[in-house]
SEMAR-445518 format. One record per residue (C-alpha): residue number from 1; residue in one letter; x, y, z. Coordinates in nm, 3 decimals. Last residue first. Layout:
residues N
 pos code       u       v       w
 NUM    a       X       Y       Z
...
//
This chain:
residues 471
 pos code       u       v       w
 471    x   2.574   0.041   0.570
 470    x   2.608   0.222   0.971
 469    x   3.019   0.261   0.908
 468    x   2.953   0.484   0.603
 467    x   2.759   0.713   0.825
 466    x   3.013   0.707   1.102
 465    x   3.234   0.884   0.804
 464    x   2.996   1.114   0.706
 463    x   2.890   1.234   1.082
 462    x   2.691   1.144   1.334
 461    x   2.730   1.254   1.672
 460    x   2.352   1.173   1.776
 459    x   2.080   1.099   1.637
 458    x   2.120   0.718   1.590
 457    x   2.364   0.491   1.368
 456    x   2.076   0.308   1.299
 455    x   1.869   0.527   1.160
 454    x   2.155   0.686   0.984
 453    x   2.222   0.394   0.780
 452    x   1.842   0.367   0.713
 451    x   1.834   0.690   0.527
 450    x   2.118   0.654   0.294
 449    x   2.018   0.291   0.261
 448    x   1.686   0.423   0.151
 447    x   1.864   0.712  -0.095
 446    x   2.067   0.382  -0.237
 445    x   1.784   0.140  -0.316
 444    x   1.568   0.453  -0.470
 443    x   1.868   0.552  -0.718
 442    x   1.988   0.201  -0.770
 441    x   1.632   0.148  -0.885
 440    x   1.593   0.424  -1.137
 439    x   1.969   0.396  -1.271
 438    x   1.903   0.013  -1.338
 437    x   2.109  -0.179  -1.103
 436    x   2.448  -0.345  -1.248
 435    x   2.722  -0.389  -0.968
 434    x   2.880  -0.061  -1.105
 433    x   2.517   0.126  -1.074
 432    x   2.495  -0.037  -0.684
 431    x   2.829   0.159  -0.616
 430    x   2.781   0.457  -0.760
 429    x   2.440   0.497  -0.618
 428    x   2.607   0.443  -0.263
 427    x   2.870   0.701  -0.342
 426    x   2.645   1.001  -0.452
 425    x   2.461   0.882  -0.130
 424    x   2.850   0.976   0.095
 423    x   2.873   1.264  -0.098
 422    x   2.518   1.403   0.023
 421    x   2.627   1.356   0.410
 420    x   2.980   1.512   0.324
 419    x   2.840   1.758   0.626
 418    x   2.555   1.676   0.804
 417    x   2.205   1.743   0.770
 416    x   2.184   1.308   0.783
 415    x   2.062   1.396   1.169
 414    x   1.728   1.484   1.062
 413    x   1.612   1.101   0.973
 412    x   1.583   1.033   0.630
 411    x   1.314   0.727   0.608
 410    x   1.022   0.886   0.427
 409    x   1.174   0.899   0.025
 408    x   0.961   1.001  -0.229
 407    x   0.948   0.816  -0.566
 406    x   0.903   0.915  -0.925
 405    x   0.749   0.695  -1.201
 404    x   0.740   0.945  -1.529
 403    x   0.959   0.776  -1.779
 402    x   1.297   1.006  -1.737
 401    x   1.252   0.842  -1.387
 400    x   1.199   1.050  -1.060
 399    x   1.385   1.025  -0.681
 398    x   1.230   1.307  -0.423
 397    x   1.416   1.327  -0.118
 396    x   1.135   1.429   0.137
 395    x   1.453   1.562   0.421
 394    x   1.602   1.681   0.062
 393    x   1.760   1.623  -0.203
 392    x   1.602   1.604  -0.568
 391    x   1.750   1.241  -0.680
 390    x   1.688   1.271  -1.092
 389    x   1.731   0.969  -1.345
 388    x   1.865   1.100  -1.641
 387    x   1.705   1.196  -1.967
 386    x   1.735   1.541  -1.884
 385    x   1.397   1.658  -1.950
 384    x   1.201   1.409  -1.858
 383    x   1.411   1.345  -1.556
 382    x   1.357   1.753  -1.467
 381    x   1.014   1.702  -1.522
 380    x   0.964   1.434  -1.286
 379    x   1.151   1.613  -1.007
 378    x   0.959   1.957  -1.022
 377    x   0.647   1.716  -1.038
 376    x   0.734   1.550  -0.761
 375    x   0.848   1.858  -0.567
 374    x   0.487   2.011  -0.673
 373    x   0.427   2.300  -0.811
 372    x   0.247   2.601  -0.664
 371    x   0.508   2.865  -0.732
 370    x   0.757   2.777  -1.026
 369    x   1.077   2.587  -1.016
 368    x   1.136   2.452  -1.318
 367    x   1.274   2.782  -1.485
 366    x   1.596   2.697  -1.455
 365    x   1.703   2.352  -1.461
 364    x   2.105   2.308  -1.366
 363    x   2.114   2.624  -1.155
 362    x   1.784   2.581  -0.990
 361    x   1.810   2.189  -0.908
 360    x   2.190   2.235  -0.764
 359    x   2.074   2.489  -0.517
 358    x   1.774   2.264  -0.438
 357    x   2.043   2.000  -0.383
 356    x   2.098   1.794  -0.628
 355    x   2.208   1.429  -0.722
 354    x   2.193   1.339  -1.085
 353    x   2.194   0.940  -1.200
 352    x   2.287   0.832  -1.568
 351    x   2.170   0.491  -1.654
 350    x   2.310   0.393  -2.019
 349    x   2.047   0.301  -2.212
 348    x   2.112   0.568  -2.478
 347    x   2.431   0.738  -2.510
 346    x   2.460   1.036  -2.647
 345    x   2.115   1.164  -2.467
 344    x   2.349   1.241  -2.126
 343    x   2.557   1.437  -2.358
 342    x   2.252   1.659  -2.492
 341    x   2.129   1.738  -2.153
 340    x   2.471   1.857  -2.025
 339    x   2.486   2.079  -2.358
 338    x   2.133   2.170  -2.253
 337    x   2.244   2.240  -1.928
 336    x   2.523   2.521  -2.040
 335    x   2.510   2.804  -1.821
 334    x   2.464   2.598  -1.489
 333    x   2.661   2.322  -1.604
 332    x   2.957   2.359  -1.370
 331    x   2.691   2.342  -1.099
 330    x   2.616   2.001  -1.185
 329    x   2.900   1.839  -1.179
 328    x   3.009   2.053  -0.872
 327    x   2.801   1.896  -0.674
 326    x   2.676   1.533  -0.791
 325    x   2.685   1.352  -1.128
 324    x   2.618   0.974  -1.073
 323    x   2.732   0.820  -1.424
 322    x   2.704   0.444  -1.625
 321    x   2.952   0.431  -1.843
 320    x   2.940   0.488  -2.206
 319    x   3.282   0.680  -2.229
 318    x   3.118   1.007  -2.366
 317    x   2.931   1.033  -2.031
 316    x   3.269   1.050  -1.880
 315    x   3.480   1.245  -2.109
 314    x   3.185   1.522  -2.109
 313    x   3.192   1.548  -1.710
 312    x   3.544   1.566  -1.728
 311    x   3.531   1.858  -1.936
 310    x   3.270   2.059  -1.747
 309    x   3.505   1.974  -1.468
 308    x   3.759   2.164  -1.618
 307    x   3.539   2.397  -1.756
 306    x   3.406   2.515  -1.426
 305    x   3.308   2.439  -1.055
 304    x   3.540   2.257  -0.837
 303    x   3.559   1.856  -0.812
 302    x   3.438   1.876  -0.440
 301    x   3.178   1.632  -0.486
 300    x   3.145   1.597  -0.828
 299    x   3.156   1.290  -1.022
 298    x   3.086   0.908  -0.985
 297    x   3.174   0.670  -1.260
 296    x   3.074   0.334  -1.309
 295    x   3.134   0.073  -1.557
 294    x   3.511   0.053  -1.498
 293    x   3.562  -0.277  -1.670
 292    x   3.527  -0.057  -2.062
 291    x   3.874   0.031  -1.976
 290    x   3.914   0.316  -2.185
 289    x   3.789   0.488  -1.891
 288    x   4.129   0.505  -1.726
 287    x   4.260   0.676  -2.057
 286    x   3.982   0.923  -2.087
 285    x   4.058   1.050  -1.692
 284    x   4.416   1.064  -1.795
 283    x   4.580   0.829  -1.561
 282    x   4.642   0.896  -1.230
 281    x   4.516   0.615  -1.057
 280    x   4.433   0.479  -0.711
 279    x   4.313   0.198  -0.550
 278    x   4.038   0.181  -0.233
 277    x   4.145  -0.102  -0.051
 276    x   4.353   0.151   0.176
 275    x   4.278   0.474   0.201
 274    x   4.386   0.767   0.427
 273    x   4.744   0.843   0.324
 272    x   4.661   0.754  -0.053
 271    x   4.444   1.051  -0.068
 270    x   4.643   1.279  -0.023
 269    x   4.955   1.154  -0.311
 268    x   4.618   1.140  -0.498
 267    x   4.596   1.517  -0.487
 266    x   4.933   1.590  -0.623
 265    x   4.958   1.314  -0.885
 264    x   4.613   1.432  -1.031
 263    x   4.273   1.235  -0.999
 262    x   4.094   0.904  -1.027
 261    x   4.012   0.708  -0.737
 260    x   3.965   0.351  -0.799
 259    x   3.658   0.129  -0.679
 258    x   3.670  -0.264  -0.661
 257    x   3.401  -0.500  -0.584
 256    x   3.139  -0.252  -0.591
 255    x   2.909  -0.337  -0.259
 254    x   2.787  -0.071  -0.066
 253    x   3.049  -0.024   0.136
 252    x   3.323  -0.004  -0.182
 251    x   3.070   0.289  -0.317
 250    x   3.046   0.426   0.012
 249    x   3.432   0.428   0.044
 248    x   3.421   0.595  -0.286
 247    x   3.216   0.867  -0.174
 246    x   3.345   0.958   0.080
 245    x   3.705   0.989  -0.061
 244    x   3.514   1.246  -0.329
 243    x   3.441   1.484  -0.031
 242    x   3.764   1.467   0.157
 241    x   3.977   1.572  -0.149
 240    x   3.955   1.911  -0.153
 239    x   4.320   2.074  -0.076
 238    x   4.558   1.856  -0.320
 237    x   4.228   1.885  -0.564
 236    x   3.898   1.747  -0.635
 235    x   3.879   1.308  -0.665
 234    x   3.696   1.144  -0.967
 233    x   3.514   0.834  -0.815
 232    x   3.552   0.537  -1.050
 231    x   3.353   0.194  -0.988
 230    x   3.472  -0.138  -1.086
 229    x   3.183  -0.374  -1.101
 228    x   3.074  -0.722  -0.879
 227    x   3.174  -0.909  -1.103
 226    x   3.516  -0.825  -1.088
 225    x   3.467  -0.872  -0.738
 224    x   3.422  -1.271  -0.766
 223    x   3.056  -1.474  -0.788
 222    x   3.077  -1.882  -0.661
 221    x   2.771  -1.748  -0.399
 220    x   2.645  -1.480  -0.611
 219    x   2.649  -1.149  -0.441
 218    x   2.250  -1.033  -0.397
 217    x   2.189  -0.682  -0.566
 216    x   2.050  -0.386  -0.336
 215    x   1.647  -0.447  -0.226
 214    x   1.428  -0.216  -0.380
 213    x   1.115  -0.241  -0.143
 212    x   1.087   0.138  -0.016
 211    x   1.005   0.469  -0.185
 210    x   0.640   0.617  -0.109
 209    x   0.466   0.555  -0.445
 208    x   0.411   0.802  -0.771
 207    x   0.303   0.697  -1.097
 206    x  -0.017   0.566  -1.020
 205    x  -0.182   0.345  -1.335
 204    x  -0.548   0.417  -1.257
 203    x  -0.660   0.146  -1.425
 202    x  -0.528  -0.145  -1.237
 201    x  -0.497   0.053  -0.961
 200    x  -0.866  -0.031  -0.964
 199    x  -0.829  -0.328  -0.840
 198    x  -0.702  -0.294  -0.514
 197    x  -1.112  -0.246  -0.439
 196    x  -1.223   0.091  -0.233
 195    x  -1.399  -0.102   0.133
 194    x  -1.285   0.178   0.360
 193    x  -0.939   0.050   0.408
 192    x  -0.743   0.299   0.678
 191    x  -0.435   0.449   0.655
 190    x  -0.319   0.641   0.955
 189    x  -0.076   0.914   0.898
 188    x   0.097   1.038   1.285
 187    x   0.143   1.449   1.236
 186    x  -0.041   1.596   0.933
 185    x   0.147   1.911   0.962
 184    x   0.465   1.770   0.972
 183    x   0.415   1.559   0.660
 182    x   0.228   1.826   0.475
 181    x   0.556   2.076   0.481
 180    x   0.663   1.865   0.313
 179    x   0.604   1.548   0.073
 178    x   0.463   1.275   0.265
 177    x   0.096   1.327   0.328
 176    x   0.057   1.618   0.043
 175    x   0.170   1.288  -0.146
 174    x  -0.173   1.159  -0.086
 173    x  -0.188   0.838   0.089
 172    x  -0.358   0.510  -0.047
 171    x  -0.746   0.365   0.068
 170    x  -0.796   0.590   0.323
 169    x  -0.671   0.926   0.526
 168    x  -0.654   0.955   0.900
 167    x  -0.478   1.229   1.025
 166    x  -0.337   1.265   1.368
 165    x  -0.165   1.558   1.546
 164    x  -0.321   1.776   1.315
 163    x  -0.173   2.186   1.234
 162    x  -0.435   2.342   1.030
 161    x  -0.334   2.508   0.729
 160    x  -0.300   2.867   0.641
 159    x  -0.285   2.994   0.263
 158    x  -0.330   2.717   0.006
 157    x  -0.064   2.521   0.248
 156    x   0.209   2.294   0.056
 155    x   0.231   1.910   0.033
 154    x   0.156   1.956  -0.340
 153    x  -0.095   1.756  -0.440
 152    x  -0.315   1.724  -0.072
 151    x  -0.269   2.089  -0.117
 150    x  -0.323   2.135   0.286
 149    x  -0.588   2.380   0.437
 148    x  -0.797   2.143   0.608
 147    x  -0.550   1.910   0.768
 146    x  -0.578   1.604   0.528
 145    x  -0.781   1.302   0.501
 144    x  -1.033   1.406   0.838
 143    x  -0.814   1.548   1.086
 142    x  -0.752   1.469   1.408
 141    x  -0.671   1.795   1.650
 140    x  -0.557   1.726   1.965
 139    x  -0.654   2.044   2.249
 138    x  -0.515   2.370   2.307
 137    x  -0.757   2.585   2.090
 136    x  -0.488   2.792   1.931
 135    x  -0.444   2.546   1.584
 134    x  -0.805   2.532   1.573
 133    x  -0.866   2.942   1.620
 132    x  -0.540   3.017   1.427
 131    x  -0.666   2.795   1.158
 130    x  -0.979   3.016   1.127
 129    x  -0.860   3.320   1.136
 128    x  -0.623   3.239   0.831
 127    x  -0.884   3.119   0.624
 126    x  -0.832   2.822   0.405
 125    x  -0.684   2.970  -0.001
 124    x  -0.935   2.776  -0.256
 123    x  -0.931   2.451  -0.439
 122    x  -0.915   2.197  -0.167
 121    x  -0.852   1.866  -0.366
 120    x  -0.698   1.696  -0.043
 119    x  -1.036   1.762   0.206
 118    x  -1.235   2.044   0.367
 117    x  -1.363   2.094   0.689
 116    x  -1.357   1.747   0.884
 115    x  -1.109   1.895   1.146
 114    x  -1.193   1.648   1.474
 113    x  -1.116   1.877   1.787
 112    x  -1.056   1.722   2.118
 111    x  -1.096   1.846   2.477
 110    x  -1.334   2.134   2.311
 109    x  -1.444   2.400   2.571
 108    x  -1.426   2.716   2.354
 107    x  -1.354   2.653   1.968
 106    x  -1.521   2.954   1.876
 105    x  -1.725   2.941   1.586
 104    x  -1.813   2.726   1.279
 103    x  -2.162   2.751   1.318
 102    x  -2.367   2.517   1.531
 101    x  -2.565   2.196   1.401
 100    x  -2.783   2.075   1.722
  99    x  -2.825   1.674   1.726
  98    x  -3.005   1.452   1.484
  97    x  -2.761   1.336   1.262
  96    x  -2.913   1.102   0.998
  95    x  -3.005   1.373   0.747
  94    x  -2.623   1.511   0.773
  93    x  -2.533   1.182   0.628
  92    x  -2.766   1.196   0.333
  91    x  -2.652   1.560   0.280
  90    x  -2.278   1.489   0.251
  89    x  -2.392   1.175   0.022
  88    x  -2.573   1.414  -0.294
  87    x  -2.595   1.802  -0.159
  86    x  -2.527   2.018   0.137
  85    x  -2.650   2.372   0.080
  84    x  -2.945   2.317   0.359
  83    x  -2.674   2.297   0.579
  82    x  -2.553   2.649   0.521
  81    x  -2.180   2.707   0.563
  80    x  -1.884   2.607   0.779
  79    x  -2.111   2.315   1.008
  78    x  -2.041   2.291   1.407
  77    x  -2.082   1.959   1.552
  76    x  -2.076   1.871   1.911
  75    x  -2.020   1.554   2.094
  74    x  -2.018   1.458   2.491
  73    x  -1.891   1.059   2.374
  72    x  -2.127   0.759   2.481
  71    x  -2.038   0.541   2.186
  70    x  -2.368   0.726   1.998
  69    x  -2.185   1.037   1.985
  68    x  -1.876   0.886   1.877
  67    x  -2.101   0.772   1.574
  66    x  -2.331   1.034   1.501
  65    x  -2.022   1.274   1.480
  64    x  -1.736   1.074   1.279
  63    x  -2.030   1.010   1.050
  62    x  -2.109   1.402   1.017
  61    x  -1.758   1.447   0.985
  60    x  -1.736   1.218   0.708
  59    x  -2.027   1.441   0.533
  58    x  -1.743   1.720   0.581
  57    x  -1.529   1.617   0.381
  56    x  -1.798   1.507   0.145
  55    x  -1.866   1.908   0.062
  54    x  -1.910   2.191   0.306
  53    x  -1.699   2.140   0.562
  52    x  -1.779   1.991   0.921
  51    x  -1.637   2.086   1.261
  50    x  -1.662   1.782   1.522
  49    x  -1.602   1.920   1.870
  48    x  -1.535   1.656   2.117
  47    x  -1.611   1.679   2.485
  46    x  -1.384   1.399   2.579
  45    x  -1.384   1.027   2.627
  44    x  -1.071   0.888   2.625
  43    x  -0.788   0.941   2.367
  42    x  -0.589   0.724   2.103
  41    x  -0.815   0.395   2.001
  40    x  -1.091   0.615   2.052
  39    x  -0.988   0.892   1.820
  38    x  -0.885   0.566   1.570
  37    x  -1.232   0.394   1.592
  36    x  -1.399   0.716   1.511
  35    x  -1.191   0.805   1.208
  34    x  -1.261   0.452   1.083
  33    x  -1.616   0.480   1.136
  32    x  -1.642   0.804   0.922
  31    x  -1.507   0.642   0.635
  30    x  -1.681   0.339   0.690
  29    x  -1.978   0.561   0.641
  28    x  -1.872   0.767   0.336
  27    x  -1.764   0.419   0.170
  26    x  -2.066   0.290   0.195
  25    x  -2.291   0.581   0.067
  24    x  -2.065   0.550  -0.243
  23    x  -2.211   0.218  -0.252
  22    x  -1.965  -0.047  -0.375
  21    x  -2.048  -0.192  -0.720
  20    x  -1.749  -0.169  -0.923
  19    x  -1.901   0.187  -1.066
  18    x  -1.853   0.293  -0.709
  17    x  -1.501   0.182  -0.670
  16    x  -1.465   0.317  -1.002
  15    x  -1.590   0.635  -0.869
  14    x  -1.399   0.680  -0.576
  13    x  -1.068   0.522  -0.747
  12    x  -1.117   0.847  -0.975
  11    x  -1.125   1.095  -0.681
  10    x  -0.845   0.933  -0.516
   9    x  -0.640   1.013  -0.872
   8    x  -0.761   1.342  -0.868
   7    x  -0.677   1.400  -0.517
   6    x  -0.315   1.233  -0.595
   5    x  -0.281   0.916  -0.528
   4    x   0.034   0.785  -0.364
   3    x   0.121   0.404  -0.356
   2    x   0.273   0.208  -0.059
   1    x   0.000   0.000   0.000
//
């Protein structure tokens, strides 16, 4: 169940659902009972203050209402709009609630407040006024699919947002649910089946998912480390070469049977005083590459930014290798992406993987990055763009195929703000390209071991180097 829907997606599984033969009536109702059975799976008996939207939001609040109510719950409901306005399944359940309806008012004496208001396909800004009321009332707030207020879409606020400590959505999360700021403002997601058939995935074709389940390649029991893949990480200079070190002992960590470090006399005389099955070479970068047994090439970190690298970036996606551009890889082609875009499209098939930052994004696709759009979609586009598979960075690391699947990442823990953190992922991809992933899946596999690694390494006193040790 690890698929996201976006409202228009949800909207469509609604009505095949429906046209499947499951009342729509039905799933309003179980709906409502699931939001009920979760506030009193969580909290005691309260005065609870159940404020209902407009549309079928808000006819799950009505549920939510008649049912707690009729568990012994103190219950009062408080409508935003005329009920008398409330058409087709909102209005059926408001018929079978026969308590007071109040306006949408102060939230005075409410132990627990369930936001039913509106739901992930809000269309219009939510009133400031009134999220400072809910978000100022000093009890738990549970909201009803989203926190009123939240682009279910885009994770962001149209205007405020109410501030949940639970939401329960159903049937598949939003990506408002995981991409944020939604994911804070959500709090705990529950998922809850309403009775909406698997099937219909089968026609609905989601592109986007929650990343987990790509598992890094198995070593074959009579297998060697030749073929297990050769990576090459291109080190920076005498005075930068921390950065691309990282990222080849991540590569070797995560399972490349052999990495080299490629770089100049001077800089590799550095690095050979902290490695030690890492190998090194100072051949010309073309030279090395000759070598069709060095299928993977990381660079970037610390590489420095301009034609140089610009230049090495060319000699490497000219050699037919698969490529993790990071950092300065990037950067060096903020005047010249199409150039970039046109070198990755040299070679077809072979996986090409780009790691920004936000930074990064901006300089390398300008013009992406427009008000109201979605990470995801900021992400996919860039892929389709490119023709490489794009890791947006991030704590809601966004990973997105030049064919339109993209992925967002819920494992990162806070403590991977670190720095050399980023090098060390531009390492792991390395590594599970040179043992022969698809660019798409070493990309997902690797940002999840990213995460996981520092999971287990715990919050505190990590840095890169302890972060390598957790893989």
């Amino acid at each position: 169940m690890h698929e996201l829907l976006t409202p228009e997606e949800m909207y469509r599984a609604d009505t095949l659902a429906v046209a499947a033969g499951v009342p729509s009536l039905s799933l309003m109702e179980h709906a409502g009972r699931a939001v009920a059975d979760e506030i009193t799976r969580r909290y005691g008996a309260r005065p609870t203050l159940v404020l209902c939207g407009p549309g079928n939001n808000g006819g799950d609040g009505f549920v939510v209402a008649r049912i707690l109510r009729a568990w012994g719950w103190p219950v009062r409901l408080a409508l935003l709009g005329d009920r008398a306005r409330l058409k087709g399944d909102a209005a059926a359940m408001a018929a079978r609630w026969d308590g007071p309806v109040e306006a949408v008012g102060a939230m005075d004496g409410a132990g627990l407040i369930v936001d039913a208001l509106f739901g992930a396909g809000l269309s219009k800004d939510f009133p400031a006024e009134l999220a400072a009321a809910i978000n100022g009332a000093g009890c738990p707030v549970v909201a009803v699919d989203v926190p009123s207020g939240l682009d279910g879409r885009t994770g962001q606020p149209r205007g405020a947002c109410v501030k949940a400590d639970v939401t329960i959505t159903f049937f598949r999360r939003k990506p408002g649910h995981v991409l944020l700021p939604g994911r804070e403002l959500c709090g705990a997601v529950v998922l809850a089946d309403i009775g909406i058939p698997d099937s219909v995935l089968q026609e609905i074709r989601p592109r986007d998912s929650i990343n987990c389940g790509i598992r890094p390649p198995q070593p074959a029991v009579a297998g060697h480390k030749y073929g297990r893949g050769h990576a090459v990480v291109v080190s920076g200079g005498p005075l930068s070469t921390g950065a691309a070190r990282l990222a080849a002992e991540a590569a070797l960590r995560a399972g490349a049977g052999l990495v080299t470090l490629s770089g100049g006399r001077e800089a590799l005389l550095v690095q050979a005083s902290h490695v030690t099955a890492i190998m090194l070479s100072d051949l010309d970068l073309s030279a090395l590459l000759a070598d069709r047994r060095k299928n993977a090439v990381c660079i970037g970190p610390a590489a420095g930014v301009g034609v140089d690298t610009r230049d090495r970036v060319e000699t490497v996606l000219m050699s037919g290798a698969a490529a993790v551009l990071d950092a300065d890889a990037l950067s060096s082609f903020a005047a010249e992406s199409e150039r970039l875009f046109r070198l990755i499209d040299m070679v077809p098939g072979r996986p090409v993987v780009m790691t920004p930052h936000a930074g990064e994004f901006d300089r390398v696709f300008k013009g992406l990055s427009e008000a109201g759009e979605s990470k995801i979609e900021l992400a996919r586009q860039a892929a389709e763009g490119s023709g490489a598979v794009v890791v947006l960075k991030g704590a809601d690391t966004v990973i997105a195929a030049p064919d339109g699947r993209a992925r967002v990442n819920v494992n990162a823990p806070p403590s991977l703000a670190t720095a050399g953190s980023g090098d060390v992922l531009a390492g792991i991809v390395t590594g599970l390209l040179a043992q022969g992933m698809p660019g798409f899946e070493a990309a997902c596999a690797a940002v999840w071991l990213h995460g996981d690694a520092a999971s287990r390494h715990g919050p505190r006193g990590l840095t890169a180097e302890t972060l390598i040790d957790c893989l």
